[in-house]
N, C-alpha and C positions, 0 to 999 in steps of 0.2 A: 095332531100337531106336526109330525111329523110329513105328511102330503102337505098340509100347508106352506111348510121349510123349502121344501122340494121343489112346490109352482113358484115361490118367489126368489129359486135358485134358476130356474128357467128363465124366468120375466126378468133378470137381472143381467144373464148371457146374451138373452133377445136385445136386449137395449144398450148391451154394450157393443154388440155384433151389427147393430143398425146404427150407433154412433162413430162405429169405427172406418165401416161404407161410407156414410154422409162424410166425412171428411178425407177420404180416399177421394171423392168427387170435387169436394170444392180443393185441395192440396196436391199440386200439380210440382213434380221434381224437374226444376229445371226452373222453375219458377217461385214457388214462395221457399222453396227447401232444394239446396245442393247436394248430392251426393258425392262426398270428398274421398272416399275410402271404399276398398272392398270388404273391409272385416272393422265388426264393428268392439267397442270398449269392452273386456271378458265383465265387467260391474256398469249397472244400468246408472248413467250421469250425462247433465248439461251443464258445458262445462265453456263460463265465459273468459274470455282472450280481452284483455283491457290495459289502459295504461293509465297511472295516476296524473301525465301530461296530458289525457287525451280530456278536451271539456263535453264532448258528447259522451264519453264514459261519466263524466262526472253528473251530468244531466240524468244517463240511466239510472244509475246507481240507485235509485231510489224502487225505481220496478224490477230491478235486479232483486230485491230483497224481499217485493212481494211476489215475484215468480217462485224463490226457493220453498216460501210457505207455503204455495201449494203446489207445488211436488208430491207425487206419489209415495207413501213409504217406500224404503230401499231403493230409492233413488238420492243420489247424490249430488250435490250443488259445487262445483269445483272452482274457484278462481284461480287464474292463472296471467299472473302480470308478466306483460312484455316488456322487453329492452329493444326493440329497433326505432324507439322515436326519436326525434333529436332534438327534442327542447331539452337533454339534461344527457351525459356520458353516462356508455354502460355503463360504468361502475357505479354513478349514483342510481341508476334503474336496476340494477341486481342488487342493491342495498334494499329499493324499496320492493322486491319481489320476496326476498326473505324478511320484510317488517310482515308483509301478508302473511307468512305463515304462522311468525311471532304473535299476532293477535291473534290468529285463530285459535292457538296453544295456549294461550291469554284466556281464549272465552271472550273476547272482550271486540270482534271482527267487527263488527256490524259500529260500531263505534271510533274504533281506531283508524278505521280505511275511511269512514267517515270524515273524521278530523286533517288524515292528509289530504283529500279531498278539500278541503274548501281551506287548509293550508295554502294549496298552491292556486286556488282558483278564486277563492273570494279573499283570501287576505293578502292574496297576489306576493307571498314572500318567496324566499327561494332555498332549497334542499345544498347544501352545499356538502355535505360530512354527515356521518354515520353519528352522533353526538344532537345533529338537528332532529334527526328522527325519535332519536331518545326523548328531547324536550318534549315532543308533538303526545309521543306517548304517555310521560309522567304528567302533563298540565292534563291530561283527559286521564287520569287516575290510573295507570298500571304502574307497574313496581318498577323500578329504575335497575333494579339490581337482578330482578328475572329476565329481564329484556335485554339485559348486558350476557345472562347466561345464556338465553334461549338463540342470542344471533351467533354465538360461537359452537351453540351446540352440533351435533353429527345429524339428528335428525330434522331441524329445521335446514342445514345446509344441503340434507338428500333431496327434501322436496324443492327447494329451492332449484336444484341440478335438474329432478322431474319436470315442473314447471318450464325450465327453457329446453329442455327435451321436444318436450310435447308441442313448443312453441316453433321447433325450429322444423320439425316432422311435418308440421300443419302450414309450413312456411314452404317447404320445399314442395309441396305439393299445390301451391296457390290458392290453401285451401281461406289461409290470412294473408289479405294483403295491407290491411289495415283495423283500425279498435274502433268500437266494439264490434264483436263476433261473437258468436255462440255457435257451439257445436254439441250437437245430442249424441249421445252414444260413441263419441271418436267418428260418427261415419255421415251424418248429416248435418249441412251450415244453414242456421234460418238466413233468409233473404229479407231484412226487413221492411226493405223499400216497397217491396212486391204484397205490404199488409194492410189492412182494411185501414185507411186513414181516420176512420169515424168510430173505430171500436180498434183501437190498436192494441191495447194491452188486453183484450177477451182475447182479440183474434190470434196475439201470441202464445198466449197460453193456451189455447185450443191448438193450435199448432206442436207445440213442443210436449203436449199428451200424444198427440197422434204420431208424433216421430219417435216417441217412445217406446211403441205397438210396432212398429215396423223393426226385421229380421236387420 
C-alpha cells in the first residue's frame, strides 16, 4: 500500500511539473500577464480592483464569483473597490467601499454587492447618502441595525483605509489605470484582452493557477 501511495505521489508531481511548463509556454509576461511589482503579497491572493459605477465590472461580477470557487485552498479572493471614477464623489465611493466590507462581515457579499449592482445598473437609481445604501441592504435581508454598527465600526473602517492603500500603491505604479483589474499575488496584472476569446473563462482561470506557481 504503501509503494502504491508513493507512485501515485510521483505521477501527481509529474503532472503537475508538466502542467506548469505547458503553461510557462503558452503564458508569455508582457503579454497575457504584467509584472507590476518586485516583491510579491507575504499571503497567496487574487485580488480584484472594481467599481460598483463600472458596467464591465457589473458584467464580470458573475465570473468573478465562479473564479473564487475554484481557487486553490489558502488562497484568497480579495475585493477591493475604487474611488477614482466619476460617475459618483469620493465620498459616495468610500461609502460604498466600506458597504464591501460590511457584507462580507455580513456573510451575506455575494448578494449584497450583488443588489448594488443592479441598483445602479438595471434599476438605473442613484446612491446619494449613506441611508440609500442602508435600504439596498435591509430590502435584501441584512439587519438595519448591524449595518449601522458595522459602517462605524474600527475594523470595517481599517479595511476600508487597506483597500484604498492598496488602490493607491497599484495606482502609483500604473499598475490600475482603469476596472476591472485583477492582480495575483500583489505582483502580476492579468491582461485580459490578450485571452483566448473562444474559451475565456478556462483560459482565465488556467491563467491565474499558473501566476499563482510563479515566485
Amino acid at each position: 500500500m504503501k509503494k502504491i501511495q508513493q507512485h501515485f505521489i510521483v505521477i501527481f508531481m509529474l503532472l503537475t511539473a508538466f502542467s506548469a511548463s505547458a503553461c510557462a509556454e503558452k503564458y508569455t509576461e508582457g503579454k497575457q500577464y504584467t509584472k507590476v511589482s518586485e516583491t510579491a503579497s507575504t499571503k497567496a491572493e487574487v485580488r480584484e480592483y472594481f467599481s460598483f459605477y463600472c458596467p464591465h465590472c457589473f458584467k464580470f461580477e458573475p465570473f468573478m464569483e465562479d473564479l473564487k470557487k475554484q481557487l486553490p485552498e489558502g488562497v484568497s479572493f480579495e475585493r477591493n473597490h475604487v474611488d477614482f471614477l466619476r460617475a459618483a464623489s469620493p465620498k459616495i465611493q468610500a461609502m460604498l467601499t466600506k458597504s464591501v466590507v460590511v457584507a462580507e462581515q455580513l456573510g451575506m457579499d455575494k448578494k449584497l454587492i450583488g443588489a448594488i449592482f443592479k441598483y445602479i445598473h438595471v434599476q438605473r437609481a442613484v446612491i446619494t447618502s449613506e441611508k440609500d445604501i442602508r435600504n439596498i441592504f435591509v430590502l435584501n435581508g441584512a439587519d438595519g441595525e448591524k449595518f449601522d454598527k458595522l459602517m462605524k465600526s474600527f475594523s470595517v473602517n481599517s479595511r476600508a483605509k487597506s483597500m484604498k492603500k492598496h488602490q493607491e500603491t497599484m495606482a502609483k505604479k500604473r499598475a490600475i489605470t482603469g476596472v476591472p483589474a485583477v492582480i495575483v499575488n500583489g505582483k502580476y496584472r492579468i491582461n485580459a484582452q490578450e485571452l483566448d476569446k473562444n474559451n475565456f473563462e478556462q483560459d482565465y482561470q488556467n491563467l491565474v493557477a499558473y501566476l499563482l506557481t510563479l515566485k
